[in-house]
Structure formats: C-alpha cells, structure tokens
C-alpha positions as CSV (number, residue, x, y, z in Angstrom):
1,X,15.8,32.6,32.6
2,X,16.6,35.5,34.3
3,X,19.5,35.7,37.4
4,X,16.7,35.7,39.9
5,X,15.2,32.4,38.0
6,X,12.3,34.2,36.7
7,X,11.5,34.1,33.0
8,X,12.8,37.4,31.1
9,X,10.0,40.1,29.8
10,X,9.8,41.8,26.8
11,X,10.1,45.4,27.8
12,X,9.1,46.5,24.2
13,X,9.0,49.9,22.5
14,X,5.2,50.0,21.5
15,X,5.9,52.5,19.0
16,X,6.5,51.6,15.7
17,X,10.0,52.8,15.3
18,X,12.1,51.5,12.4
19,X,14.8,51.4,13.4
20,X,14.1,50.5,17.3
21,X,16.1,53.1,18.8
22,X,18.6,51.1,21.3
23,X,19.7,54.0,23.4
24,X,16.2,53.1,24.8
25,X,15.7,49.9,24.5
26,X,15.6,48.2,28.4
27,X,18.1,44.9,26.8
28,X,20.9,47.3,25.6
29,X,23.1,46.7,28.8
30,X,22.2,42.8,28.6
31,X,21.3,41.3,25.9
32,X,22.6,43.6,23.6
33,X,26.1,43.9,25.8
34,X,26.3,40.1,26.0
35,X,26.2,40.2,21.7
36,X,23.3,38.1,21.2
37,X,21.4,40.7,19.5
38,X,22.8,43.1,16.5
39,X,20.9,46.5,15.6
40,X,19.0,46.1,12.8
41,X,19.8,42.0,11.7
42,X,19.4,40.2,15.2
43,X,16.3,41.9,16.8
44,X,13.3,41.7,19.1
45,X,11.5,45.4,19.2
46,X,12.0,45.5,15.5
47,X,8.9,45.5,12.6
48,X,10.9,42.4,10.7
49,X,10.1,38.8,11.0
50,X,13.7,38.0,9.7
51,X,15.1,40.1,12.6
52,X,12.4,38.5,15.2
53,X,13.8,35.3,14.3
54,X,17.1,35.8,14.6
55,X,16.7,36.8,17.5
56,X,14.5,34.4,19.2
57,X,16.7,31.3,17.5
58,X,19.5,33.2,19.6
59,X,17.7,33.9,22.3
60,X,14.9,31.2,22.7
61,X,13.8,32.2,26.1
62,X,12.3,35.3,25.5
63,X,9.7,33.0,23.0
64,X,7.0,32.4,25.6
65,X,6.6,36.0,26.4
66,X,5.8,36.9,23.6
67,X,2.7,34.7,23.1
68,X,0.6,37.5,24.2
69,X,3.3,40.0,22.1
70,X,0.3,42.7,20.3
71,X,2.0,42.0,17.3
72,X,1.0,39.3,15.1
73,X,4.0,38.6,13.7
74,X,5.9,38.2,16.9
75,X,3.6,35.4,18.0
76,X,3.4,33.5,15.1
77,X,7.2,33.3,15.3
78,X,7.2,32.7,18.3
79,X,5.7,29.5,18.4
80,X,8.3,28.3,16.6
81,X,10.7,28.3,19.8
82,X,8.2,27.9,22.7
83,X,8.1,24.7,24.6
84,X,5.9,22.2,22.8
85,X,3.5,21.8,25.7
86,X,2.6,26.0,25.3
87,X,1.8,25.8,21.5
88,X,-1.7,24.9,21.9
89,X,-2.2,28.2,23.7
90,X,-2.5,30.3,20.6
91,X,-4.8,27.3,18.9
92,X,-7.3,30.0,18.8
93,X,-5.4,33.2,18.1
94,X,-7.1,35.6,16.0
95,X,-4.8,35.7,13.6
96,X,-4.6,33.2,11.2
97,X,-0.9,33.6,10.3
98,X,-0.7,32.3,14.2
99,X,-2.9,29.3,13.8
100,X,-1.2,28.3,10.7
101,X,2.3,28.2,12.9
102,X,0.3,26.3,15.5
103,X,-1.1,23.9,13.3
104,X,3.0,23.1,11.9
105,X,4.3,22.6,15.5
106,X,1.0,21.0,17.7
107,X,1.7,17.7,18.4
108,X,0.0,15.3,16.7
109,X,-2.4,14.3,19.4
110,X,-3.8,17.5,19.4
111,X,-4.0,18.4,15.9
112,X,-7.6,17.4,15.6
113,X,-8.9,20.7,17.3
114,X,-7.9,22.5,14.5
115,X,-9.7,20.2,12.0
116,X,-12.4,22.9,11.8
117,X,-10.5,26.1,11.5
118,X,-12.1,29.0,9.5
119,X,-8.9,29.3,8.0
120,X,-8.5,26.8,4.7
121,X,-4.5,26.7,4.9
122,X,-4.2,26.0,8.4
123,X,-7.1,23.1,7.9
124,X,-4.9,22.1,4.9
125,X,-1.6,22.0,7.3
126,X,-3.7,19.9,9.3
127,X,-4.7,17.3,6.5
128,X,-1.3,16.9,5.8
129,X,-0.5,16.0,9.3
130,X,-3.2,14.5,10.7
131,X,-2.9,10.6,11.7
132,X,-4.7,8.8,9.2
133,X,-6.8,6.9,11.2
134,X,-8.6,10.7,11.8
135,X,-8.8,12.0,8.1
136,X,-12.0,10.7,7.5
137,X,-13.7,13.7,9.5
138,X,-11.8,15.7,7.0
139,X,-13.2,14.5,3.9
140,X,-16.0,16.5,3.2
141,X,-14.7,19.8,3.8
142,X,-15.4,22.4,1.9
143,X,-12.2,23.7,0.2
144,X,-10.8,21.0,-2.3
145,X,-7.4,21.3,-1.3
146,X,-8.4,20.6,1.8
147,X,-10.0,17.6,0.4
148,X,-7.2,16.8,-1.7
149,X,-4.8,16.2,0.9
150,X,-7.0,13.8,2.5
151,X,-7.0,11.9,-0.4
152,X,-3.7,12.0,-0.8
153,X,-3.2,10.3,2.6
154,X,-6.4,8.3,3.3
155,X,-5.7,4.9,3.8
156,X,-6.7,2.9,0.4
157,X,-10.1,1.3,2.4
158,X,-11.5,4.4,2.5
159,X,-10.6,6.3,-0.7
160,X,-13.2,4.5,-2.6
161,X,-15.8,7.3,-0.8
162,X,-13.7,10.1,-2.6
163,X,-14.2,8.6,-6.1
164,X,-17.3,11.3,-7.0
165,X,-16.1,14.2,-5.0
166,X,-17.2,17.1,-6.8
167,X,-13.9,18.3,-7.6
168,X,-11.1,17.1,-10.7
169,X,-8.4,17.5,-8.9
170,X,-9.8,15.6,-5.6
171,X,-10.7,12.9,-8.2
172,X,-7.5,12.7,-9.9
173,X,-5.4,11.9,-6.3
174,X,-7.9,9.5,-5.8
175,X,-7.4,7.8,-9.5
176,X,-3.5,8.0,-8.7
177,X,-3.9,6.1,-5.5
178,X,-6.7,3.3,-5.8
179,X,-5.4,-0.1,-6.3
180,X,-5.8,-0.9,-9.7
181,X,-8.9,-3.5,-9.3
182,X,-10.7,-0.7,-7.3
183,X,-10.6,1.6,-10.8
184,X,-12.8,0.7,-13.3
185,X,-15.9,2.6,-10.7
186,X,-14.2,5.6,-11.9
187,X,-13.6,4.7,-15.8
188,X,-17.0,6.9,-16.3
189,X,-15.7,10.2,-15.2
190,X,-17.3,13.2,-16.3
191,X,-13.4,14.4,-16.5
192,X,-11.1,13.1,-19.5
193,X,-8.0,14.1,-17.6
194,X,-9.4,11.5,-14.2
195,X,-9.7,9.0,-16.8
196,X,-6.9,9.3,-18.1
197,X,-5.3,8.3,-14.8
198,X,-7.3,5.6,-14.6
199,X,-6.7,4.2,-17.9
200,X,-3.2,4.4,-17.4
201,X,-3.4,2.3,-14.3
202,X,-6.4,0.0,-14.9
203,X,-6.3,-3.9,-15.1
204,X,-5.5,-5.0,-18.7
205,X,-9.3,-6.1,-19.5
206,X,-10.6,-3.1,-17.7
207,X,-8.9,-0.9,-19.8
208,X,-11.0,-2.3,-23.3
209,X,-13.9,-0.4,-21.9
210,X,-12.0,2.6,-22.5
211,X,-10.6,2.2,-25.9
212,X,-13.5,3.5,-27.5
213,X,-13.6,6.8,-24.9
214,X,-14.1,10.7,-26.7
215,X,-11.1,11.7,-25.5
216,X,-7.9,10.6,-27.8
217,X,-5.2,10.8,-24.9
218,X,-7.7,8.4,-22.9
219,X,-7.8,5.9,-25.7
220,X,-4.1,6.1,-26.5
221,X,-3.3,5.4,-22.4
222,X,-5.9,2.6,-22.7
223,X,-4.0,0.7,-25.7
224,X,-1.1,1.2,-24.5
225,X,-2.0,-1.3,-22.1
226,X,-5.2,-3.2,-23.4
227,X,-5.1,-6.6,-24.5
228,X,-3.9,-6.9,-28.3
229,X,-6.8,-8.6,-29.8
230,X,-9.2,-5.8,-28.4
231,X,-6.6,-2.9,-30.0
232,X,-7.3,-3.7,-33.8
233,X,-10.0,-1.5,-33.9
234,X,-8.1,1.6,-33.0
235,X,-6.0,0.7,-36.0
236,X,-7.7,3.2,-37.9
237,X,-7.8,6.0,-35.1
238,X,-8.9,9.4,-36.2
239,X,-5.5,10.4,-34.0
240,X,-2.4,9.4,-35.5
241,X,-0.7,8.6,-32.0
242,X,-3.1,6.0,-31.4
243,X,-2.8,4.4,-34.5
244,X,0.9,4.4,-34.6
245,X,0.8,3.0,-30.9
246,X,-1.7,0.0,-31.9
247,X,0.2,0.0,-35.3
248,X,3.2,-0.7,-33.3
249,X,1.7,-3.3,-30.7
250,X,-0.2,-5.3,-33.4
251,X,3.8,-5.6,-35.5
252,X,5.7,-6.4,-32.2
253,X,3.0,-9.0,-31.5
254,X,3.4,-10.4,-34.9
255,X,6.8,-10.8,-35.2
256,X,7.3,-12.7,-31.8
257,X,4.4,-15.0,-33.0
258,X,6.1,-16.0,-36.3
259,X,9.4,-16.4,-34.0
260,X,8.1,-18.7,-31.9
C-alpha cells in the first residue's frame, strides 16, 4: 500500500526496452531507492519472468495490478502473489500460460470451473487437484493424460469404468490401482504390457488364466505367482526365463515336500 493507503500502480514503460531504462522509470526514487528492486536481476518493467519474480516475491503488493498487466508473462506470475480470493479473476484469461497458474493456486472449491478448459495442461493441473469426489466428470475427456490422472486418483469404486478406456496408458494406471479381485475383467487386454500389470497383481488362481498368454513376459509374471500344480506346463516354455522360473518353483516346492 501506498502512503495515502491506496494500492501502488504500475507506471510501466510500454516499450520493449531491454534493459528498462531506470533514469525513467517512475519507482527509481522509491522502490528502487528503498533497494527492493536491482537493475537488471530484481525487476518489474523488465521482459524476464526471472526478474518479474523477483521482484513481485520482494514486493508482493504491486501483484494485483498487474492482473490486467498487457503482458502475459507478468500476469501469469502474478498470480502467484495475489490474494487467493483474486485468482479466479484471470480463470478465463486468454492466455493459457495464465490459466495454467490459475488452475495451481485456485482453491479447491473452485477448481471445477476449469474442468473444461481448451487448454489440456491446465485441465490436467486440474485432475491432479480436483477433490475426488468430482473426478468422475473428468473421466471421459478427450486427452489421455487428462484421463490418466483421473485414474490415477479415482476412488477404487469407480475405477472399474476406466478398465476399456481407449488408451494403454489410461489402462495401465487403472491395472496398477484396482484391488486385486477387481482384475481378472482386464486379464483380456488387447495390450500385453496392461496385462502384464495385471498378472503381476492378480489373485493366485486368477493368474492360471494367464499362463498360457502370447506374450512371454505376461506368462513369466503369471508363474511367478500362479499356483504350483498349474505351472508344470510352462516347464517346457519356448522362453528360457519362464522355464527357469517354473524350473525353479517346481525344485523349491519339492524339496520342502520331502522335508516335511
């Protein structure tokens, strides 16, 4: 604030001057004499977010003027220092550099307005913050990371309607993160690198189903934890690291049977 308890302006040099000239500048016998800005490191006028940022974490009050600062950069730094209650302001800035600073700082509660935004890594910012109990109006967006996120968070109730989204990597956050008895829907997967996720964390007796699966690193996850009496038939596996797995299980299981 100001002496006269108004908030300060900007007083900026429009033109593009690198560097600002401070023999000009309208903060050179304030700011500048009080030391909180330096030429060229700590400063507002200047074409450099590093310098805009200095200066606003030094002199935060100057922050909500420049919400309607012409330059892009300025504002999107400047929602890093404005009160939280103004950050909503620029929810609809054209510039999505902007938005994607709003989406980090909006609080929660208001986070859902930006759910829609044309812009996939402020909607992803917002799928990573979201509450959870409002994700599910994310999940069909159109970008996969987008979607990805979601799944990431959903709670594990809802995940189960993210197990044939058209994407492998959605797919494979959702094998990672479905209890283990909600699996075996997803031990069909078009994908050999989904199932392997899912054979890797599949029930014991759901995981026979995949011992015969095209894709070696899918049978060798499956016997690694498949009963021992359904493995025997992989002792033979065209891929020697399946059958030196089963080999291996079938001679362990031997041997504690003839010591006990």
């Amino acid at each position: 604030m100001t002496e006269q308890g108004r908030r300060p302006s900007l007083h900026l040099v429009e033109r593009d001057i690198a560097p600002p000239d401070c023999k000009i500048c309208p903060h050179r016998d304030s700011v500048l004499a009080a030391g909180r800005c330096v030429p060229g490191d700590i400063c507002l006028p200047a074409h450099s977010g590093r310098q805009i940022d200095r200066f606003l974490r030094v002199n935060p009050e100057y922050a909500e003027a420049c919400l309607t600062d012409p330059f892009w950069e300025r504002r999107a730094i400047a929602v890093r220092y404005v009160a939280l209650e103004r950050v909503a302001e620029l929810a609809h800035d054209a510039d999505e550099v902007v938005r994607r600073a709003v989406a980090i700082r909006l609080p929660l509660e208001q986070l859902a307005m930006l759910c829609n935004d044309p812009d996939r890594e402020v909607r992803i910012t917002v799928a990573a913050r979201l509450p959870v109990e409002q994700l599910e109006r994310m999940m069909n967006d159109e970008d996969y990371l987008v979607r990805q996120h979601v799944a990431e968070r959903l709670p594990h109730g809802r995940l189960p309607r993210m197990a044939h989204d058209p994407d492998r990597e959605v797919r494979k956050a959702v094998a990672r993160r479905l209890p283990a008895f909600a699996l075996k829907r997803m031990a069909a997967d078009t994908e050999a690198e989904v199932r392997r996720i899912v054979a890797a964390r599949v029930f014991p007796d759901d995981a026979i189903d995949l011992l015969r699966d095209p894709d070696w690193l899918v049978r060798l996850e499956a016997a690694r934890i498949a009963p021992v009496d359904a493995i025997a038939e992989l002792i033979d596996d065209p891929e020697p690291d399946v059958q030196a797995l089963v080999r291996g299980r079938l001679e362990n299981f031997l041997k504690q049977d003839e010591s006990s």
